[in-house]
Every structure is written in C-alpha cells, then in structure tokens.
C-alpha positions as CSV (number, residue, x, y, z in Angstrom):
1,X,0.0,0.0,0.0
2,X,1.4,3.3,-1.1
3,X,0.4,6.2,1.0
4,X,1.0,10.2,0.3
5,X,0.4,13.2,3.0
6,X,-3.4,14.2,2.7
7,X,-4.8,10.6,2.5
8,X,-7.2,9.7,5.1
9,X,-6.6,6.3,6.8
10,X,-8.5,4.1,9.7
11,X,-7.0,2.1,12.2
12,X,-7.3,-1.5,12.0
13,X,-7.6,-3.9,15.3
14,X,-3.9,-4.5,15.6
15,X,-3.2,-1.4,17.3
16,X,-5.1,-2.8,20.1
17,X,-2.1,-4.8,21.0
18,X,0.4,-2.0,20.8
19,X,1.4,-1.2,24.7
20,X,3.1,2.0,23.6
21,X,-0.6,3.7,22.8
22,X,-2.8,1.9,24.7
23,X,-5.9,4.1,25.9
24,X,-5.2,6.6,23.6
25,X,-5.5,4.9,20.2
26,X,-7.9,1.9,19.1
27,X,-9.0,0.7,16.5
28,X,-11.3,2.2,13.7
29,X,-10.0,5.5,14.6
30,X,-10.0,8.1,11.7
31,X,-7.0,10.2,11.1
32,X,-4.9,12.3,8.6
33,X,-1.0,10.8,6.8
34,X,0.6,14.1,7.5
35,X,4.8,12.2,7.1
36,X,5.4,9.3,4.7
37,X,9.9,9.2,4.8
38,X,10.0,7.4,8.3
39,X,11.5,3.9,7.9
40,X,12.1,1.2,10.3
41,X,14.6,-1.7,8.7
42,X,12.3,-2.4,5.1
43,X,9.2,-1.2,6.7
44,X,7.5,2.2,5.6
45,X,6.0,4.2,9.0
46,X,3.8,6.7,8.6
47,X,2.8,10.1,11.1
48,X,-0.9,10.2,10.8
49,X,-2.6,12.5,13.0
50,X,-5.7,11.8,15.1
51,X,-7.3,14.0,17.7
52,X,-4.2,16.4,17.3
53,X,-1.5,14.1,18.0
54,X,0.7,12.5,15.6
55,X,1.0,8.3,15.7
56,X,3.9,6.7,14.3
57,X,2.3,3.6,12.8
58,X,3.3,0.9,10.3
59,X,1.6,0.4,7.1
60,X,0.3,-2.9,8.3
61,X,-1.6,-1.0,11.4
62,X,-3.8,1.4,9.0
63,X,-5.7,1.0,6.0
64,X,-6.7,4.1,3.1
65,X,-10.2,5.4,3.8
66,X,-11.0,5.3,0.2
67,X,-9.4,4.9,-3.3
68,X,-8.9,7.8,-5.9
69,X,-11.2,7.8,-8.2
C-alpha cells in the first residue's frame, strides 16, 4: 500500500495490542498521513494524525479510507 500526505486512513484492530498507545488509540480510529519518509529496517511508517497528535504507525496497522477515483 502506497500512502502520500493528505490521505485519510483508519486504524485497524492491531493497534489494540500495541502497549506503547494503549488508551489513547484503538482501533477504527480516523486520522490524517501528515509524514510518509520514516522507515524502520524495510518497513515504511507513517505520522498520521488523530485527535491532534501524531501516531507513528506501520503500514500494516492502517488501511486508506478510500481509493482515488
């Protein structure tokens, strides 16, 4: 999944499990990819902002709201 700044994304259940946010992110949350460079070894980590703070989170923890048309 290729992401750019702008697009809208949703959390998806495996942030659940993530200790580091825990009671302040779950899933099905809506937010806004606002960075896209982050990397962490091969994996692409993006900044998407919900409720005004920025979340660090790998591609395989968000999904695109919707598709261009």
């Amino acid at each position: 999944m290729e992401l750019k700044e702008g697009d809208l994304v949703v959390t998806l259940p495996k942030v659940d499990k993530v200790k580091s946010v825990l009671g302040k992110l779950g899933h099905d949350m809506l937010g806004v990819v606002v960075e896209t460079s982050p990397r962490f070894d091969t994996m692409a980590v993006y900044g998407v902002l919900i409720d005004g703070e920025v979340f660090y989170l790998f591609e395989d923890e968000i999904e695109k709201v919707e598709e261009e048309c």
